[in-house]
C-alpha positions in Angstrom: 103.3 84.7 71.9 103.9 87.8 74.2 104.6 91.5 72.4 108.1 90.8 74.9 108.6 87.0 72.8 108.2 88.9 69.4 110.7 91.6 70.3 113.2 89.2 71.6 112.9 87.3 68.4 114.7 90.2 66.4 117.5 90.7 69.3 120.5 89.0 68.7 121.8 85.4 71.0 123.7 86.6 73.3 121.6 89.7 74.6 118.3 88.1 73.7 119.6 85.4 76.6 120.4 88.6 79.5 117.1 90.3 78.5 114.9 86.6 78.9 117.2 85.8 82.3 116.0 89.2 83.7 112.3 88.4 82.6 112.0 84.8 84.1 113.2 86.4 87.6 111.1 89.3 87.2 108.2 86.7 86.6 109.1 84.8 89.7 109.2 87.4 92.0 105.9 89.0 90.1 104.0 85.6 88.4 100.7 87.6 87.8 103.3 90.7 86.0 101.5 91.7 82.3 104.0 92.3 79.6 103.9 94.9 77.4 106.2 96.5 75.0 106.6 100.7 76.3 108.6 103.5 75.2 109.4 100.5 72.2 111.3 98.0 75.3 109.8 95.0 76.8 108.2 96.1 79.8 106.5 94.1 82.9 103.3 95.9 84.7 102.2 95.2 88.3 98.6 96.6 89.2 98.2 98.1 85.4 101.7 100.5 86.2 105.2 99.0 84.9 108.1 98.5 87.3 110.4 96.7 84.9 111.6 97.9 81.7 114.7 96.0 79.7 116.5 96.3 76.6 119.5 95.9 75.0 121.8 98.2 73.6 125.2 97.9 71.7 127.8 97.6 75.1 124.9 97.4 77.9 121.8 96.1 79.2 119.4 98.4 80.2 117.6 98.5 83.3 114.4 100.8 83.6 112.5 100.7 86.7 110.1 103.3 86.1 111.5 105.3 89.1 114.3 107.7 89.8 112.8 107.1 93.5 114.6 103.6 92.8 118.0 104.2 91.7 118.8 107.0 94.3 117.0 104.8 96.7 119.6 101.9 95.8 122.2 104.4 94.4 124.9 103.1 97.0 124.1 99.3 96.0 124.2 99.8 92.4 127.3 101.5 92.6 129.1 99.6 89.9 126.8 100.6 86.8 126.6 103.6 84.8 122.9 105.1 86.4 121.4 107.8 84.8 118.1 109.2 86.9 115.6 106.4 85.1 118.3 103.9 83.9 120.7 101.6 85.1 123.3 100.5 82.6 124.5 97.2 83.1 127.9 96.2 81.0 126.9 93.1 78.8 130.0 90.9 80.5 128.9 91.5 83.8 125.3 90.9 84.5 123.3 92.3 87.1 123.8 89.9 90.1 119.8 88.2 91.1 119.8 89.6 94.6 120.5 93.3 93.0 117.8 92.5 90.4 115.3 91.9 93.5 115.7 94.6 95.0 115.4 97.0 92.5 112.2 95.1 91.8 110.7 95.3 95.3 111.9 98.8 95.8 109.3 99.9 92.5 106.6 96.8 93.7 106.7 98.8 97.3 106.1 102.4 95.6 103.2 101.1 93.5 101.4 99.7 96.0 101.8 102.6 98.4 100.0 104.5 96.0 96.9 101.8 96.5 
């Protein structure tokens, strides 16, 4: 067991399923990725620095890459969720589409290892 399997354990069906579909892609893409549980969500780390954090909340997923380099990078493309400068809120009826998901996740992976 993971710290990310224990906290999934305690969130409820429904969300529990969006949070584990956005870790098994997120592992894909990243199959060496460490989890971790940081700032008290599941988090995935590349290189020892996280580039994926994910948790649920009462009307939204929430989508941390560790970067506000990422969402105003991608600000035009994620145009349909509420962003804030490190978040990106997606509604719980309309998941974040794979191909979005990726590219948030190679935009971070390409500022960590720039800094290698």
């Amino acid at each position: 067991m993971t710290p990310i399997d224990d906290y999934l354990k305690n969130v409820e069906p429904a969300k529990r399923k969006e949070l584990q579909r956005i870790r098994v892609l997120a592992k894909e893409i990243v199959p060496s990725a460490e989890e971790a549980i940081s700032y008290g969500m599941p988090t995935l780390k590349y290189q020892g620095k996280p580039f994926l954090g994910f948790d649920a909340h009462a009307n939204h997923i929430g989508i941390y890459p560790y970067s506000g380099d990422v969402i105003a990078t991608l600000k035009a493309e994620l145009h349909a969720y509420s962003l804030s400068k490190g978040a990106i809120r997606v509604p719980l009826e309309k998941p974040i589409p794979k191909t979005l998901l990726r590219k948030v996740i190679a935009c971070r992976l390409q500022a960590i290892r720039a800094t290698h």
